[in-house]
N, C-alpha and C positions, 0 to 999 in steps of 0.2 A: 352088193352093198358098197363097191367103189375102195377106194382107199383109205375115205375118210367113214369111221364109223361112227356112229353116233354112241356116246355114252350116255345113258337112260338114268334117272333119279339123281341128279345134283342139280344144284341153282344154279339157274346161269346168269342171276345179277350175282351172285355171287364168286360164279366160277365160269369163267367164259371156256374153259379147257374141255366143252364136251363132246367130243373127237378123237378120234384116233387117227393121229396123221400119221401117213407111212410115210418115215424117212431112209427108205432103205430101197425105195422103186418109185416113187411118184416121179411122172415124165409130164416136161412140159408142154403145153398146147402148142397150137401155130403162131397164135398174139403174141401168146409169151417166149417162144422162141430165141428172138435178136438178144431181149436182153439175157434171157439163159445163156446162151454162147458167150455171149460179153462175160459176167460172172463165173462161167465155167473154166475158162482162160487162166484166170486169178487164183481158183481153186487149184490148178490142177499146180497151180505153180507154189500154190500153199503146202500141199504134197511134196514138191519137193524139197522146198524147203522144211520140213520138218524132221524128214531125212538127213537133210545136212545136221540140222541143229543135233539131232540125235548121233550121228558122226561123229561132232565136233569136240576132238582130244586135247586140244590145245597145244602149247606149248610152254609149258612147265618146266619140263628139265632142260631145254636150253634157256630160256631164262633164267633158271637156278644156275647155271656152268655161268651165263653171263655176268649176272649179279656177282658171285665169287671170283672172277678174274677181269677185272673193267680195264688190265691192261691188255691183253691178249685179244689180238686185231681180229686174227682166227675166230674165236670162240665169241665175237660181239657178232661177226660177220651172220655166220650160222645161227646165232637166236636170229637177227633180222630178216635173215632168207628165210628163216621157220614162221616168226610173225606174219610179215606183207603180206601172204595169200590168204592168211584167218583173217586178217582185218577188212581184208577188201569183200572174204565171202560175210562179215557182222557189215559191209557199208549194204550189201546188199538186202540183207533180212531189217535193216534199216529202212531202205529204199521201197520194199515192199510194202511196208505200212500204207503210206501214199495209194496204193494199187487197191486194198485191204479197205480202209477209208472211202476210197471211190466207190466202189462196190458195194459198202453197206452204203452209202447212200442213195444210189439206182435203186435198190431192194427196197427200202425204206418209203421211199418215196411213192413206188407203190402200195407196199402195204398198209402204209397209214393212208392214205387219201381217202375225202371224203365220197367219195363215187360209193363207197360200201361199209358196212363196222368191219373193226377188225378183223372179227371172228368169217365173215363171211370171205374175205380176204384170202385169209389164210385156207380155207375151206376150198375158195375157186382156185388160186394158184396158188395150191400146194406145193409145185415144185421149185417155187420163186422161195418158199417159207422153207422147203428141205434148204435151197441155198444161206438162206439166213441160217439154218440151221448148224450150216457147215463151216462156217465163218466164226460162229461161237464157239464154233469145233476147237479148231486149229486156235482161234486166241486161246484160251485157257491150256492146251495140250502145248502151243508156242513155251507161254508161262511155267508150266511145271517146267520144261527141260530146262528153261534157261535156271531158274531160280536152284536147280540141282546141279550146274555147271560152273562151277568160280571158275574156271580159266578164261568165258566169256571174260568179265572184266578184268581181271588179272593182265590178259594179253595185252589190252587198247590199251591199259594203263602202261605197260609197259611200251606199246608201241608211243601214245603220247609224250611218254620222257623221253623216248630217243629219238623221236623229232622234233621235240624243243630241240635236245641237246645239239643235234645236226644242222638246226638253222643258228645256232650262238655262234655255231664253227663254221657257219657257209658252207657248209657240205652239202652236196645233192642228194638226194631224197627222189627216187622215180617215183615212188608212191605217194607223195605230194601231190603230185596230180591228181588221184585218184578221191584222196580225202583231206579237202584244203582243211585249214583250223577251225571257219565258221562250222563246217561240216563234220569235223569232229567233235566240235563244243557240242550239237543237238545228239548225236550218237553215244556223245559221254550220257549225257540229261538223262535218254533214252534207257542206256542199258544199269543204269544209276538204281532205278525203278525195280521191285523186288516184284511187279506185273506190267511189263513193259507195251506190253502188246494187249492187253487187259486197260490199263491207263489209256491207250491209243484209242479203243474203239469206243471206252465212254465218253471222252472228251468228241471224239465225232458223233456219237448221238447227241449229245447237248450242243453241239453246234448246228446239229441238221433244226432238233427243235428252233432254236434263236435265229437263225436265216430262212425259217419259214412258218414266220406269225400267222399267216392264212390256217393254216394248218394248227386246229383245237390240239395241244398237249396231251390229252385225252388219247385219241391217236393213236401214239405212239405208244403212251404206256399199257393201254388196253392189248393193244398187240403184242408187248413183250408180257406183258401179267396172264396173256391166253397162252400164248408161248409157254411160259411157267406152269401153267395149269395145264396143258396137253402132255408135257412130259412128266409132270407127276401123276396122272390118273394113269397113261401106259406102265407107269413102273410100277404104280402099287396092285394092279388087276392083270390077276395070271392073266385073264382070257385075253386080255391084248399084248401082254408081256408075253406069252406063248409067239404070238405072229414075228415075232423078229428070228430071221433064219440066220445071225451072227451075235453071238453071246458080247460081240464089240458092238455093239444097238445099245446095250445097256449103258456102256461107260458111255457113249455118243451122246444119250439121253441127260444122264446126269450131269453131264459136260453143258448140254445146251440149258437145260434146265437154271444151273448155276450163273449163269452167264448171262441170260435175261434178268434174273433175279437184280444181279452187279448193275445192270445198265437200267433195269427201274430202279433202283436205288437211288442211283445218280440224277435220273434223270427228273421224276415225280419230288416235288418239293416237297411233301411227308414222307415219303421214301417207302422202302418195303417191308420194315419189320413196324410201323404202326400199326394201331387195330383196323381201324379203315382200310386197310389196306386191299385190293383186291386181288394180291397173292397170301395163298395161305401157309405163310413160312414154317409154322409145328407140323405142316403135312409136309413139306418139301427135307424139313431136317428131319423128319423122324423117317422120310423115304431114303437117304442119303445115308442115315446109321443104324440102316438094315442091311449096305452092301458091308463087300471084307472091308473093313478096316485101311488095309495096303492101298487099294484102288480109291478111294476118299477122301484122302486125310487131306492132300492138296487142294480140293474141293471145299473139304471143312475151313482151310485155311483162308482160303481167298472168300467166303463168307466171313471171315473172323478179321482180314486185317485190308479187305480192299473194299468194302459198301464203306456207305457214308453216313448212317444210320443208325449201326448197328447201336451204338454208345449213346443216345440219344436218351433222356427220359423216360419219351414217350415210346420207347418200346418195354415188352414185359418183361418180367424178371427172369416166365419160365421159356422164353425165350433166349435169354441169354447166358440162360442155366445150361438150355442146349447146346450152344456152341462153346461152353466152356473146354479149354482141351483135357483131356484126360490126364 
């Protein structure tokens, strides 16, 4: 039966999700190969950085010692040498967006073109769709940790005032180099954003739509709305919810699931929670507050405070009943 199963008795004008894609083994072909390599490079490096981000303790209490003694050459010294290496590893998870960006739109670019529908797309190269898959991954799983870390901006903010204060006094600064001021204002912007990396990849979807009118808007949202609809049928049907050999396939799911949902939102000019809509958001939240509670709520959150939609009139009331927090 292959990788991709077919799910039997739904519409498919209405639900293109009728599939079961393995995101957990699907290997790419020979064609598809160069660009798998190319994207896999990105990924692996999105691994690590996720690692770090989840590492990352900050430096709090020598900023606190520093804050209470601004005359003690000592103790300014020592928050500085504690900052400079957290700043330069947030210029990097910075820099990575760029990489993150690139890459969804390699992916994109295939999936949406008109050579096939979406769905067929996503069906031939699966493991170009597992990549897109992994990419929504790591945004949203980026986003929780920062948004549960304040020494992220705590730190820059503090590195910020002490290189203002270091260029009023002509003082040198080696980490000037590293992260000149234009470079610091986008990284402030950046980590400002309570989905930093969430904000990043919608605003690249709706740039790939706008710099490529050839290319029906349809497209795209089709592909993300099949997206949507493949990871809600695997979570609500034991019989394909059984095939995942990692109980982490689940949050995976619901990670990607969410994350299409965020970027049709953005991207489809009625967005995702109208009636029209070709996701079907009562099935996608009522599959999302069937998991615990713990494992969701940042999920629930980023539906409640990052679409674009959601406030709109024209979405329902028992829609927005659902996403009320508890």
């Amino acid at each position: 039966m292959g990788n991709l199963i077919k799910v039997l008795t739904r519409d498919i004008d209405n639900n293109g999700g009728n599939f079961f894609l393995d995101f957990e083994n699907a290997q790419p072909s020979l064609s598809e190969r160069p660009m798998w390599e190319k994207v896999n490079q990105v990924l692996m490096e999105a691994r690590v950085i996720l690692d770090d981000l989840q590492a990352y303790r900050g430096a709090g209490e020598e900023i606190r010692q520093a804050i209470q003694s601004p005359g003690m050459e000592g103790v300014q010294e020592t928050a500085w040498a504690a900052v400079v290496p957290l700043v330069i590893k947030l210029k990097t998870f910075y820099e990575f967006t760029q990489k993150l960006e690139s890459s969804l739109w390699c992916l994109l670019d295939v999936l949406t073109s008109s050579a096939a529908t979406p769905t067929q797309h996503l069906e031939q190269k699966q493991a170009l769709a597992r990549q897109f898959a992994h990419i929504l991954h790591f945004t949203l799983r980026f986003d929780e940790l920062k948004m549960t870390n304040p020494a992220i901006q705590n730190d820059f903010s503090y590195y910020r005032r002490t290189i203002s204060r270091m260029r009023i006094n002509n003082l040198a600064a080696n980490v000037g180099n590293e992260v000149n001021n234009e470079l610091a204002n986008r990284m402030s912007l950046f980590y400002a954003s309570a989905t930093p990396m969430l904000k990043t990849l919608s605003d690249a979807t709706i740039k790939f739509v706008s710099d490529n009118q050839d290319v029906p808007i349809e497209n795209t949202t089709d592909c993300l709305s099949t997206m949507a609809s493949v990871c809600k049928v695997m979570l609500e049907t034991p019989e394909y919810r059984s095939r995942f050999t990692s109980d982490d396939t689940v949050l995976f799911c619901l990670r990607v699931m969410v994350g299409v949902i965020i970027l049709y939102d953005h991207v489809h000019p009625a967005g995702a929670f109208v009636k029209t809509s070709n996701i079907d958001m009562k099935g996608c939240i009522r599959v999302l507050k069937e998991q615990p509670p713990s494992s969701v709520e940042g999920l629930l959150n980023a539906l409640r405070y990052t679409t674009k939609h959601l406030n709109d009139e024209s979405t329902s009331k028992q829609i927005k009943n659902m996403l009320l927090p508890n």
